[in-house]
C-alpha positions in Angstrom: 0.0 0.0 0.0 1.5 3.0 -1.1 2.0 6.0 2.0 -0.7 8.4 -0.1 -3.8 6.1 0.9 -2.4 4.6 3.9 -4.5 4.4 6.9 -3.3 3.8 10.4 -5.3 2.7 13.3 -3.7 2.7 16.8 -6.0 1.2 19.7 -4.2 2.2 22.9 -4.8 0.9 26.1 -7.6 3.4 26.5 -8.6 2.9 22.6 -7.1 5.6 21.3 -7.5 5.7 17.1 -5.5 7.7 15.0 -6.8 7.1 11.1 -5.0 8.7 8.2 -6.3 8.5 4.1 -2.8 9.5 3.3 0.3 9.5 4.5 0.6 13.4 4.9 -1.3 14.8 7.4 -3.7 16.9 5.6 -5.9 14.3 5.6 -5.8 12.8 9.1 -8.6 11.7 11.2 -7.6 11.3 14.7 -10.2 9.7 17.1 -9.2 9.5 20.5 -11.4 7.7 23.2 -9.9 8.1 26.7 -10.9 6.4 29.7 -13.4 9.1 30.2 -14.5 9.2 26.1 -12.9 12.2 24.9 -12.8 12.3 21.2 -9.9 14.2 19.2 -10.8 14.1 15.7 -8.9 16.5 12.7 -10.3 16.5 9.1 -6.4 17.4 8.6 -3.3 17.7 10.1 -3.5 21.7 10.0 -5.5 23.0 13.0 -8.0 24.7 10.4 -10.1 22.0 9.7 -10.0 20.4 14.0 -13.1 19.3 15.4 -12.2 18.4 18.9 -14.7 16.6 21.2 -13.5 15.8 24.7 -16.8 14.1 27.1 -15.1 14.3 30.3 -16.5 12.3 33.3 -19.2 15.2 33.7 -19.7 15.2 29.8 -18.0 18.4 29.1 -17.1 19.2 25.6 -15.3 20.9 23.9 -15.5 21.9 19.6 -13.3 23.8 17.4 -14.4 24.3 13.6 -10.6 25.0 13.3 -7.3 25.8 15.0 -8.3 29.5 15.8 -10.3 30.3 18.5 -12.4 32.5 16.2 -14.4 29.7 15.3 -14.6 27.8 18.2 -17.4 26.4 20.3 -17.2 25.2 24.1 -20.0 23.4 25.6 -19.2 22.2 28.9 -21.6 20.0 31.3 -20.9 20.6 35.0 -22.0 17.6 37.4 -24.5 20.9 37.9 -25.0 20.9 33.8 -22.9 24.3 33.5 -22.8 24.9 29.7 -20.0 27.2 28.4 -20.4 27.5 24.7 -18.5 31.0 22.9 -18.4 31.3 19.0 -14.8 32.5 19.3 -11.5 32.6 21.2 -12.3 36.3 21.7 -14.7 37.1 24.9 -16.6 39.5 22.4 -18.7 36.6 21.2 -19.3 34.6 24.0 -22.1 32.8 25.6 -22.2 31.5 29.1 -25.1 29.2 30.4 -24.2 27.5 33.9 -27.1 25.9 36.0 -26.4 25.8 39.4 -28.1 23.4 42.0 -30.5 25.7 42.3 -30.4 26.2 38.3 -28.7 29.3 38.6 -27.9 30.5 35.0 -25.0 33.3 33.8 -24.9 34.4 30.2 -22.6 36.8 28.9 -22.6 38.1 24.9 -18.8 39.7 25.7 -16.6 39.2 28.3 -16.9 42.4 29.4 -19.5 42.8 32.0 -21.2 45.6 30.1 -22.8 42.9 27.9 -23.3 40.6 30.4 -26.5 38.8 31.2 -26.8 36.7 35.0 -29.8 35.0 35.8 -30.1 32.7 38.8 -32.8 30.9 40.2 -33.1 30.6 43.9 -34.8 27.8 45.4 -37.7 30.3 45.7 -37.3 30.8 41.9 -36.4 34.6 41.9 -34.1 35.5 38.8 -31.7 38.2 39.3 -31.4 39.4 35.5 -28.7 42.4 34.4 -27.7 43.7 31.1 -24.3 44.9 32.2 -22.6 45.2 35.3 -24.7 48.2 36.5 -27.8 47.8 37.9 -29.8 50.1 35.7 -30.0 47.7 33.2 -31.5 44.7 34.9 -34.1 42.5 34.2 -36.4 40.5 35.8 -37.3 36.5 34.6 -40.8 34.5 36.0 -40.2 30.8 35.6 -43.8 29.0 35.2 -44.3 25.6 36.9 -42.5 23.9 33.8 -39.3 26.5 34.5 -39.9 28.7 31.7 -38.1 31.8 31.4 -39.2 34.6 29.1 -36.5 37.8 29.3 -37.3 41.4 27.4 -34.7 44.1 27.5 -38.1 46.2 26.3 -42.0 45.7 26.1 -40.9 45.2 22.2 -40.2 41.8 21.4 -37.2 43.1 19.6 -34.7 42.5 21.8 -36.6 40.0 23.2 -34.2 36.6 25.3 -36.0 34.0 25.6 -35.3 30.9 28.0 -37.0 27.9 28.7 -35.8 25.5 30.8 -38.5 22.3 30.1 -38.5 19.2 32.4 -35.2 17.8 31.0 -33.7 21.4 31.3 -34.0 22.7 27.5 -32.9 25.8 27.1 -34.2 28.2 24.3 -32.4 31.5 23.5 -32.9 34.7 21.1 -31.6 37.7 21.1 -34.1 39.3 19.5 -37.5 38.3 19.0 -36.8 36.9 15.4 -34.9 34.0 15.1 -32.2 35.4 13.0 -30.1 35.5 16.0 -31.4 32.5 18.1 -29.8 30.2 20.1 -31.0 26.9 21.0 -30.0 24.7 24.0 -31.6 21.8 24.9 -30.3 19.4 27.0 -33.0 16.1 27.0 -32.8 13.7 29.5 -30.1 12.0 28.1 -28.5 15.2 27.8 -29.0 16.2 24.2 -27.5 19.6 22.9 -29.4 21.7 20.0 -27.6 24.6 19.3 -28.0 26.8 16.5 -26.4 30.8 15.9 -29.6 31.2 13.7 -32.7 30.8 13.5 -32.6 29.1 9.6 -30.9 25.9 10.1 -27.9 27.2 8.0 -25.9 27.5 10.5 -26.8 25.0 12.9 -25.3 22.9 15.4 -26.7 19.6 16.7 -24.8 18.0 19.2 -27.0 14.5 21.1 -25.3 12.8 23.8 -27.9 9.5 24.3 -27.5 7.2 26.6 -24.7 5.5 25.3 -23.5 8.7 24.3 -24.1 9.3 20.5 -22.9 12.8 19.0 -24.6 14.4 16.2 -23.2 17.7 14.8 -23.7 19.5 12.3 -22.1 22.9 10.8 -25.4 23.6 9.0 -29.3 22.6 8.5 -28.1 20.5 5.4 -26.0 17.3 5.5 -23.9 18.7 3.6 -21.4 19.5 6.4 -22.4 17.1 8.6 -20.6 15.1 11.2 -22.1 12.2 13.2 -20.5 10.5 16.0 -22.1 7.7 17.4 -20.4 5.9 20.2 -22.5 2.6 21.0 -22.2 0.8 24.5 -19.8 -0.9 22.7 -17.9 2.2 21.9 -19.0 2.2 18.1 -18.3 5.4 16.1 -20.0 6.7 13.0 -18.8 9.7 11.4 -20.1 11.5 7.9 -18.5 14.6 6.5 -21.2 15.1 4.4 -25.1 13.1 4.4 -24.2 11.3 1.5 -22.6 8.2 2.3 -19.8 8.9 -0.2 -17.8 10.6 2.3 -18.9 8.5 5.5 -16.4 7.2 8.0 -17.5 4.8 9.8 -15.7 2.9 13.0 -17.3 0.5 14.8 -15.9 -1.0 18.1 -17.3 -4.3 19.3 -16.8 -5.9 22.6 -13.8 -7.4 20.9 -12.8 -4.4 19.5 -13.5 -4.9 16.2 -13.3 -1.5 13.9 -14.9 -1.0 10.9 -13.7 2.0 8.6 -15.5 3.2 5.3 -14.4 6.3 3.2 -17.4 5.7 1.3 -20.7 3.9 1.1 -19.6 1.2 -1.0 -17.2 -1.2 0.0 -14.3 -0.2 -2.6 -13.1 2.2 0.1 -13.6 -0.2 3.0 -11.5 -0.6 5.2 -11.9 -3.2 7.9 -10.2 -3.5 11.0 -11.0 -6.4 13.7 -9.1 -7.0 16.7 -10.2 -10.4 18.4 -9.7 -11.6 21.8 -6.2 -12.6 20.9 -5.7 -9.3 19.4 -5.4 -10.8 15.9 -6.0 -7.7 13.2 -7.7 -8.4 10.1 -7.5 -5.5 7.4 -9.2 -4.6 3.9 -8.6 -1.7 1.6 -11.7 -3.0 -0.5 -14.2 -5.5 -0.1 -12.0 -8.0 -1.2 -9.2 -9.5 1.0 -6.2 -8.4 -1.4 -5.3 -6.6 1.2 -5.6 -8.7 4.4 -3.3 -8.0 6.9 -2.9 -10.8 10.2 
């Protein structure tokens, strides 16, 4: 197999996997799964194209669209389900959600203060609610019996925030009252993220930890730019680029550790890696077995 469609697949003792289509890193794949599930993965070996997905033991995670912060998203969940996300390295764009015990939320558009937005709920469910670090911008939330919260900077909808925290503490947010500039967090009992900047799905973010901990992201409402993670109870990953399977990768981790890697929906990109018991390997470029490996 010559270096420019090579592929390399290294299960460490916390089943680490590092894939590459070519020899030269700007085509890497690296999946990581540490003890606590933390996925690394790189579309290429420039920092541009990184998607990195750590779920720590609380299920924090973390996602860049690319080396630069400017394009980074950080969603963190707290043993208290704090959720950090910012669009960018800078403070100017960022978002903090945290929910407390007593599902105390702080928001902040900028890292200044002056842009900052702090609810918390106290066990009696008051919500402390301020634009900017002054007072004379505050703001005042009612949750309903099902924890909704609806925030106006004015009577007008137009700058309208709107939160609702359902049941299994979803969280909807807008800036405005049309959802041009909406954000959505929900966070379902198996602690399912929706996030999108926008109201269109254009832009969109879908990130769904289920039980056994499936991701699903997406950079925008088509599959276009989709990524899917799946990890099974098994620890089986399924990743697209795209919703086509023509640019699907898929790696699938059985009890024994068997992996199973396509570039593509059809098998002529297969690639198929099983580890048994006794740790024998057993590869494919193709459907066929012209390229078995023991």
């Amino acid at each position: 197999m010559s270096v420019s469609v090579q592929i390399w697949v290294y299960i460490s003792p916390n089943l680490g996997l590092y894939l590459t289509k070519s020899g030269s890193i700007s085509h890497q794949i690296w999946v990581y799964i540490s003890p606590n599930l933390g996925l690394y993965l790189t579309k290429s070996g420039s920092i541009s194209y990184q998607i990195w997905v750590y779920i720590s033991p609380n299920l924090g995670l973390y996602l860049t669209k690319s080396g630069s912060i400017s394009h980074q998203i950080w969603v963190y969940i707290s043993p208290n389900l704090g959720l950090y996300l910012t669009k960018s390295g800078s403070i100017s764009h960022q978002i903090w959600v945290y929910i407390s015990p007593n599902l105390g939320l702080y928001l902040t558009k900028s890292g200044s203060i002056s842009h900052q937005i702090w609810v918390y709920i106290s066990p009696n469910l008051g919500l402390y609610l301020t634009k900017s670090g002054s007072i004379s911008h505050q703001i005042w939330v009612y949750i309903s019996p099902n924890l909704g919260l609806y925030l106006t900077k004015s009577g007008s909808i137009s700058h309208q925030i709107w939160v609702y925290i359902s049941p299994n503490l979803g969280l909807y947010l807008t800036k405005s009252g049309s959802i041009s500039h909406q954000i959505w967090v929900y966070i379902s009992p198996n602690l399912g993220l929706y996030l999108t900047k926008s109201g269109s799905i254009s832009h969109q973010i879908w990130v769904y930890i289920s039980p056994n901990l499936g991701l699903y992201l997406t950079k925008s409402g088509s599959i276009s730019h989709q990524i899917w993670v799946y990890i099974f109870p098994n620890l089986g990953l399924y990743l697209t680029k795209s919703g086509s399977i023509s640019h699907q990768i898929w790696v699938y981790i059985s009890p024994n550790l068997g992996l199973y890697l396509t570039k593509s929906g059809f098998i002529s990109f297969q690639i198929w890696v099983y580890i048994s018991p006794n740790l024998g390997l057993y590869l494919t470029k193709s459907g066929s077995i012209s390229h078995l490996i023991h």
